[in-house]
LUMZAMI-484006 format. One record per residue: residue in three letters; z, x, y negated of N, C-alpha, C in turn. Coordinates in steps of 0.2 Angstrom, whole numbers, plus 2048, in hexadecimal, padded with zeros to 3 digits. Each point is the difference from the previous one (the first is absolute). Example, Ala and Ser with C-alpha at 12.3 -4.5 7.8 and 13.67 -1.06 7.14 Angstrom:
ALA82784281C8007FC7FA8008047FA SER7FC7FE7FB8018047FA8037FC7FB 
END
This chain:
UNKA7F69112C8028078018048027F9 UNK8068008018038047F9803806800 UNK7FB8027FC8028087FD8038047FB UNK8068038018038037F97FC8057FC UNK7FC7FC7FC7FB8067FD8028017FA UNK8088028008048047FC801808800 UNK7FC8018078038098007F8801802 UNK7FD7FE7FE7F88018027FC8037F8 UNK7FC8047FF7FD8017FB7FA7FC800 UNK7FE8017F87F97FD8037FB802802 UNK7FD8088017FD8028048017FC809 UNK8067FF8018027FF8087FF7F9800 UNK8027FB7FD7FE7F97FE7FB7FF801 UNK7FB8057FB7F87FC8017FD804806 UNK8028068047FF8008078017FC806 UNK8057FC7FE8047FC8067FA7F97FE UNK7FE7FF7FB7FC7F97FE7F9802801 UNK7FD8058027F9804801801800807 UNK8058018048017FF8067FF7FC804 UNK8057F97FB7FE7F88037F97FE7FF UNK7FF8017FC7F98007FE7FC803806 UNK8008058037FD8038048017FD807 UNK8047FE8018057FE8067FC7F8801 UNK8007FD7FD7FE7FA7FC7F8800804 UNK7FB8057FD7F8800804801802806 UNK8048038047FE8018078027F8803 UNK8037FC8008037FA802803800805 UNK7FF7FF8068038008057FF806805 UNK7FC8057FD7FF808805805804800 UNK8077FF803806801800800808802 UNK7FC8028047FF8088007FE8037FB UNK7FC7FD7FD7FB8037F78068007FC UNK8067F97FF8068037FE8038057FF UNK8028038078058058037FF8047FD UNK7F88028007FC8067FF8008007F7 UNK8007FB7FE7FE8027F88088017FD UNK8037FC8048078017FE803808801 UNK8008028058008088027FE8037FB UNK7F97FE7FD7FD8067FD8028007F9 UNK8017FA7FC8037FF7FB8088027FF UNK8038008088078017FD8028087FF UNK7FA8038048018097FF7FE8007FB UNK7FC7FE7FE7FD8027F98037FF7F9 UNK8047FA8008047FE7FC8088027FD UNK8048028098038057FE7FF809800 UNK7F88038007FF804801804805805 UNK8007FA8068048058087F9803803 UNK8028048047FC8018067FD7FC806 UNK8037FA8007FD7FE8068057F97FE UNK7FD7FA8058027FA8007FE7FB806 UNK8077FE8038007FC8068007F9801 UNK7FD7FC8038037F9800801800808 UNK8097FF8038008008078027F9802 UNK7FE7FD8068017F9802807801806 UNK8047FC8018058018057FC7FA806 UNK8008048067FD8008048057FF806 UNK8067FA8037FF8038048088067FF UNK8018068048018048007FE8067FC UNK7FB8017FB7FF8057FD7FC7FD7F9 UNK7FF8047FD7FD8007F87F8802800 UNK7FD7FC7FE7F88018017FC8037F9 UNK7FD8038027FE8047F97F97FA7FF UNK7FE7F97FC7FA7FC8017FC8037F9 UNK8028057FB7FD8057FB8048037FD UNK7FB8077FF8028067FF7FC8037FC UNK8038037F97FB8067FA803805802 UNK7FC8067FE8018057FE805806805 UNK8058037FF8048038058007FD809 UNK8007F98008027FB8037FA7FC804 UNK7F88037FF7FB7FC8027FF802806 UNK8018068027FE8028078047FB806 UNK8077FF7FD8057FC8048007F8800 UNK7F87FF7FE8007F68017FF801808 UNK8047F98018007FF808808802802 UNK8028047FD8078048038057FA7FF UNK8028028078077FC801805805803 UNK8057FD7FB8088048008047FA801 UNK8088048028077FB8038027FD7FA UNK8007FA8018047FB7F98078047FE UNK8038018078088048028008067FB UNK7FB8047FE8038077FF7FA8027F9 UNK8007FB7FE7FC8017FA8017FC7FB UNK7FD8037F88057FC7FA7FD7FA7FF UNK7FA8008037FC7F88008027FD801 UNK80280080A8057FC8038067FE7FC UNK8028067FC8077FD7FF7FF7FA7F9 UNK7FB8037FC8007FA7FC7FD7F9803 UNK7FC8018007FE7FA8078097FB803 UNK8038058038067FB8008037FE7FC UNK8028057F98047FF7FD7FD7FB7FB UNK7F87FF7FF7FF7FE7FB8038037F8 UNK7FF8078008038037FC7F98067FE UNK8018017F87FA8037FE803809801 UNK7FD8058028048068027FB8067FE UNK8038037FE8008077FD800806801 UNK7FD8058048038067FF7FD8057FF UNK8038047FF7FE8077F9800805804 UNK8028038047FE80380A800803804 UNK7FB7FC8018007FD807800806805 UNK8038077FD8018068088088007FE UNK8037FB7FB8087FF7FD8047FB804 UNK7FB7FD8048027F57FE802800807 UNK8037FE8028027FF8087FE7F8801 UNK7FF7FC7FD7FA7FB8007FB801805 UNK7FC8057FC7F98008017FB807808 UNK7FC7FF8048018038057FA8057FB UNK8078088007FC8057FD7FA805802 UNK8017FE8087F98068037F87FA7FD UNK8037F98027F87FD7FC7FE8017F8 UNK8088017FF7FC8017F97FD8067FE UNK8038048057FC80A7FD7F97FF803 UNK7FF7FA8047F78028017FC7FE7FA UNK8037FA7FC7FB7FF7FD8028037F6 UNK8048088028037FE7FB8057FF7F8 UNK8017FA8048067FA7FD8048017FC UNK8028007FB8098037FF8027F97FD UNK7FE7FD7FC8027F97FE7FD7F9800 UNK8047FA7FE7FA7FA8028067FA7FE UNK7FB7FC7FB8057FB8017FD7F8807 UNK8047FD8037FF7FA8058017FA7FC UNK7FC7FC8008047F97FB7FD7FC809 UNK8047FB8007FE7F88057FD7FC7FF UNK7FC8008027FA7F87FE8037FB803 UNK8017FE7FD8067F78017FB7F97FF UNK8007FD8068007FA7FD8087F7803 UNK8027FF7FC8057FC801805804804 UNK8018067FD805803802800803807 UNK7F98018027FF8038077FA8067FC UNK8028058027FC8058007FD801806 UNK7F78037FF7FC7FF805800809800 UNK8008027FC7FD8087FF8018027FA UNK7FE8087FD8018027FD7FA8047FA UNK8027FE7F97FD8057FC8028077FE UNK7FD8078028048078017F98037FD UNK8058067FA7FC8067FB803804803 UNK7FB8077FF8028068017FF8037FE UNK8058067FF7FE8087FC801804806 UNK7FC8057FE8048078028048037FC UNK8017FD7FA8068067FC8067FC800 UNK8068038028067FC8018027FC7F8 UNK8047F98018027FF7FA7F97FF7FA UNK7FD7FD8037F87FF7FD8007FA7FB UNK8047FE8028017F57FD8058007FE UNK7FF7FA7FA8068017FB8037F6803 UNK8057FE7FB8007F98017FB7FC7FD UNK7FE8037FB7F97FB7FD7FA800806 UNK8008038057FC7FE8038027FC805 UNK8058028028007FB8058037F97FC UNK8027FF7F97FF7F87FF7F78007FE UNK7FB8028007FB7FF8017FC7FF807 UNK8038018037FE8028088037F9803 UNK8077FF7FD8027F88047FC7FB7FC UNK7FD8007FA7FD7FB7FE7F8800804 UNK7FD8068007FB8008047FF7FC808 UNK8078028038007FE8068017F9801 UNK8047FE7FC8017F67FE7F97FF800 UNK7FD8037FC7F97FD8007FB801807 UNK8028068037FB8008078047FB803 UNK8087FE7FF8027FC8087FC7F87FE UNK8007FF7F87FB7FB8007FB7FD802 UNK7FB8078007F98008018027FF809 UNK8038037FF7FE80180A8007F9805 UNK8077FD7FB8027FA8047F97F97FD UNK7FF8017FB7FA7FC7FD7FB7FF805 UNK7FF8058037F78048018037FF808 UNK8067FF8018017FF8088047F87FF UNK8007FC7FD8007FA800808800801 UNK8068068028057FF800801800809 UNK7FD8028028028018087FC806802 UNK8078018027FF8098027FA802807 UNK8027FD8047FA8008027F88007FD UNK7FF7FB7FE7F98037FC8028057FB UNK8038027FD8028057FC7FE807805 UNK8038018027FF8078057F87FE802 UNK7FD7F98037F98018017FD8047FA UNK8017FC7FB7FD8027FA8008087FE UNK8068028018018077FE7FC805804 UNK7FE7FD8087FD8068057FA7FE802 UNK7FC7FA7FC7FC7FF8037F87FE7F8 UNK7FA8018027FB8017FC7FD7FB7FF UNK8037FE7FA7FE7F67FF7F97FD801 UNK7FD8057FF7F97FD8027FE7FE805 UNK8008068068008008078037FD804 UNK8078018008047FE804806808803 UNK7F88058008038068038068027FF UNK8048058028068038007FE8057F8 UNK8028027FB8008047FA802809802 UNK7FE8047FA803805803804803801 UNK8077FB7FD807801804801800805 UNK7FF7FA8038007FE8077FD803805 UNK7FA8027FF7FC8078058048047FF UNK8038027FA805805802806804804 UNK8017F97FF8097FD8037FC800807 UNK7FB7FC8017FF80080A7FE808800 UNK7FD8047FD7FC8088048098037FF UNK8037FF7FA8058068028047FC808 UNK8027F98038028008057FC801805 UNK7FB8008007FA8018067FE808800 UNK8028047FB7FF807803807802802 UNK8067FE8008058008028027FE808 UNK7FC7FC8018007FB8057FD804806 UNK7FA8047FC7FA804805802808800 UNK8078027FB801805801807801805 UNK8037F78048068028047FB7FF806 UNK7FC7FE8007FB7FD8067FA806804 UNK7FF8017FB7FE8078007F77FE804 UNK7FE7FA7FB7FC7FD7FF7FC8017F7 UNK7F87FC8027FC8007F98007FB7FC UNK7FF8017FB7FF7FB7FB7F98037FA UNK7FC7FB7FD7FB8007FF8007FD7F7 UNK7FC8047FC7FE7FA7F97FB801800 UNK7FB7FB7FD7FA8007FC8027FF7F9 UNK7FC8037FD7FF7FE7F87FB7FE801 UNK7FF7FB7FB7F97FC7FF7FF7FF7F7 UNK7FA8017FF7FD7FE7FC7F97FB7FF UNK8017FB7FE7FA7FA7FE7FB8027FF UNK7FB8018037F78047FB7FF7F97FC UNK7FC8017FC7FB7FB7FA8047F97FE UNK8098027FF8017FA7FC7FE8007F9 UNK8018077FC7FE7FD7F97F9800800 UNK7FA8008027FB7FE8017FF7F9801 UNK8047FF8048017F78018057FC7FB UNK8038037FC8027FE7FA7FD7FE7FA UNK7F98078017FD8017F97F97F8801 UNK8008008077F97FF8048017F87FD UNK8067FD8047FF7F98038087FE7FC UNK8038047FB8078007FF8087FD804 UNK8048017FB8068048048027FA806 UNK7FF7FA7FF8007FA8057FE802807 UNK7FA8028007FE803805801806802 UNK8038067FD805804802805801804 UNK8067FA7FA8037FD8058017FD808 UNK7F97FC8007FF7FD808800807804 UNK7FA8047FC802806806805805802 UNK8038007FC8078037FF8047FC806 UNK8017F97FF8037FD8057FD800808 UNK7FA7FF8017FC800806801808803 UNK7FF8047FB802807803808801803 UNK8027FE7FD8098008008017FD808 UNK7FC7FA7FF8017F98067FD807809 UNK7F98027FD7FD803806806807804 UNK8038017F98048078018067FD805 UNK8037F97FF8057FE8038007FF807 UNK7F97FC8007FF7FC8067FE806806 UNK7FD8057FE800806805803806800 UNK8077FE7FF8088048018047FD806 UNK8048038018037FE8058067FC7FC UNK8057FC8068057FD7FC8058067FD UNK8028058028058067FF7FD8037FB UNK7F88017FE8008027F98017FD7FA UNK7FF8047FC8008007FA7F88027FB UNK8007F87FB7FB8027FC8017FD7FA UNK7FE8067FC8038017F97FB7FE7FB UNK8007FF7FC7FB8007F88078037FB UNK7FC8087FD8048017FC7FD7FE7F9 UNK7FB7FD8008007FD7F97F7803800 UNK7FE7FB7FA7F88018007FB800807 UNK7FB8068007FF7FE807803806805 UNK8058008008048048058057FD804 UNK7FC8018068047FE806805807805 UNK8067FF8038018028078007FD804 UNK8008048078047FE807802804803 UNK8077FE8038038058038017FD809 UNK7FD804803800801808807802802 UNK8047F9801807802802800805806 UNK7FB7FE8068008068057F8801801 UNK8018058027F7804801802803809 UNK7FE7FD8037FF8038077FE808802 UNK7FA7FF7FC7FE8097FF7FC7FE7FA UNK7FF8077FE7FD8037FA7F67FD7FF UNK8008008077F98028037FD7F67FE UNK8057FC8017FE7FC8007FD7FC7F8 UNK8048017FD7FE8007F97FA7FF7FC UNK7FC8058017F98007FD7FD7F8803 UNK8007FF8067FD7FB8048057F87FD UNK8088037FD8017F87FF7FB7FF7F7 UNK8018077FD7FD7FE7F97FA7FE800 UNK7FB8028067F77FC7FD8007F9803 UNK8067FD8048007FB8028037FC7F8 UNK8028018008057FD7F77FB8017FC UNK7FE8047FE7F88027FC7FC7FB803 UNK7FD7FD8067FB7FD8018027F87FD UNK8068018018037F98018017FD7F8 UNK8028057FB7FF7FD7F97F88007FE UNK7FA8068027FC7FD7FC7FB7FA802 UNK8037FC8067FE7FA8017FD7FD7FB UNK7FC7FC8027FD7FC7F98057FC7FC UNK7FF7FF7F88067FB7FF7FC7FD7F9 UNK8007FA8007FF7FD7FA8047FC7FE UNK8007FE7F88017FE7FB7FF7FD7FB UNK8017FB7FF7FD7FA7FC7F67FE7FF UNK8008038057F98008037FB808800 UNK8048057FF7FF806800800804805 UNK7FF8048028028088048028037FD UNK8068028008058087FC800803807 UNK7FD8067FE8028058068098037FF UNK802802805806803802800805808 UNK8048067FB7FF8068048068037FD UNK8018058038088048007FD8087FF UNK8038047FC803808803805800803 UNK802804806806803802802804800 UNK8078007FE80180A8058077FF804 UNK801803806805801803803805801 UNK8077FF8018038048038077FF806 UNK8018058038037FE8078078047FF UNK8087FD800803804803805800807 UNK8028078018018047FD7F98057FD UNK7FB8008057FB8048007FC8037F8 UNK8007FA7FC7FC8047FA8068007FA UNK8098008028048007F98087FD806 UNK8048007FC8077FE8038037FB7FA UNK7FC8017F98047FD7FC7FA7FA7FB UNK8027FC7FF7FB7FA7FB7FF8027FE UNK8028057FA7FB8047FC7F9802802 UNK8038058057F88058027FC7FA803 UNK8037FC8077FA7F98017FD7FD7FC UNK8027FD7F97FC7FC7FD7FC8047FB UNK8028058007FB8077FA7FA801806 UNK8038018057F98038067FC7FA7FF UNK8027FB8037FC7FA8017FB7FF7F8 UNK8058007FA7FB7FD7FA7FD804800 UNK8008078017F98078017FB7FD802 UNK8008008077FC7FD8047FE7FB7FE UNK8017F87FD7FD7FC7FD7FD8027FA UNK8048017FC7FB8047FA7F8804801 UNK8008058047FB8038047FA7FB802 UNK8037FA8067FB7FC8027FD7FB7FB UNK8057FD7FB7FC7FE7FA7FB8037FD UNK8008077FD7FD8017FD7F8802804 UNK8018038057FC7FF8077FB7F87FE UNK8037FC8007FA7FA7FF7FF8007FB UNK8028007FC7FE8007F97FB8047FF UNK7FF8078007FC8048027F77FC803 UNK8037FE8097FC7FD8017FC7FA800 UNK8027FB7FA7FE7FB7FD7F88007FD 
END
């Protein structure tokens, strides 16, 4: 990887090398990437928010998102009519100062979140860009060019990591990117990207759709207890219980630590619900051991139904953690 680190200071240099550095420990958790790389590049150009989108296909996928931009992980927009799209083909690093100016860029998305400037660089590797790295401001003309030559050096270095940590095939690459390397599960991205199609889906159909949020009881108990080896197993044996009693059209997510979702692509009725969650409850606290042990394993949940308890992801997954929140502490209490 060569870098012209002649327009770079050394504050940005020893950034870019604290990065590798950091990029370096996650190894191959290609989400944990996205996400450190996100937070570091908002922070480094002090924007408001920061993007990594994958070309998916026919549209541009948001697989992490800081700041301004976190509510929209999951979002899929037109390759056709966006500056991602456009760098994405052009394999051209772009810029613009704003975006209610730029006939580029589509102005109604950007007043939602907004937006008035951004730079897009291409994640390339052998001259095929897969996706993109994208900052934002709210104040028009935010970025100077010293950022964006610090911004294409940074991105050289995520197309690196990315293609390293997916061995150079895009297929595992995208797996990596959506999926939670311990378990196997879908990550928070991808739950997200499935709930915004599947409440779409339930709102031309004029059908339900369902999430739980879940939470792990007593892993760090089982960390402190029998350590993190055995945490691990239950973490996966949890993850394995949550999958095997979903249907094939759902969705089950681990957003990291002991937090799980699922998403109920369809719900027949509302009513039905409560009955399929103590069946899923009964099914994960089954017995389960471990290298000659019993680690107990139990869940909180909370749910929510739409259109019934919300119309937007926001207010469902807010209602639902309420509701889980509540139930944990409920045991806790009871212990």
């Amino acid at each position: 990887m060569q870098w012209d680190e002649s327009h770079l200071s050394r504050a940005q240099l020893l950034s870019l090398i604290k990065l590798q550095t950091d990029i370096a420990k996650l190894g191959h958790d290609l989400a944990a990437v996205l996400e450190l790389v996100t937070q570091r590049s908002m922070q480094l150009t002090e924007s408001d928010g920061a993007v990594i989108e994958f070309a998916e296909g026919d549209s541009m996928v948001y697989r992490a998102a800081q700041g301004i931009a976190s509510s929209q992980l999951g979002l899929r927009i037109p390759r056709q009519t966006s500056l991602s799209g456009l760098s994405v083909a052009t394999g051209q690093t772009l810029r613009c100062d704003d975006a209610f100016n730029d006939p580029r860029v589509d102005r109604a998305a950007c007043e939602r979140v907004g937006l008035r400037s951004m730079i897009v660089l291409p994640l390339q590797h052998d001259n095929h860009s897969v996706g993109v790295l994208k900052v934002l401001s709210v104040q028009p003309a935010a970025f100077s060019e010293d950022d964006v030559a610090f911004l294409a050096m940074l991105s050289e270095l995520l197309a690196a990591s990315m293609f390293f940590a997916a061995r150079y095939d895009y297929e595992d690459l995208f797996y990596r990117a959506t999926h939670d390397q311990m378990t196997g599960l879908a990550n928070r991205a991808l739950f997200l990207d499935h709930m915004r199609t599947a409440l779409a889906e339930a709102q031309r159909k004029n059908t339900l759709t369902g999430i739980f949020m879940i939470d792990m009881n007593g892993l760090k108990q089982i960390n402190d207890t029998w350590g993190h080896r055995s945490g691990d197993a239950a973490i996966c044996e949890f993850a394995r219980r949550l999958k095997q009693n979903s249907r094939e059209s759902d969705t089950v997510a681990r957003f990291g630590g002991d937090e799980f979702g699922m998403l109920l692509n369809t719900v027949e009725a509302a009513s039905n619900v409560p009955a399929k969650l103590e069946r899923l409850k009964t099914q994960i606290e089954l017995p389960f051991e471990f290298e000659g042990r019993g680690l107990p394993l139990s869940g909180s949940f909370g749910t929510a139904i739409f259109p019934d308890d919300g119309n937007d992801i926001e207010t469902l997954i807010h209602l639902a953690d309420q509701e889980m929140y509540h139930h944990k502490r409920v045991s806790k209490q009871s212990r």
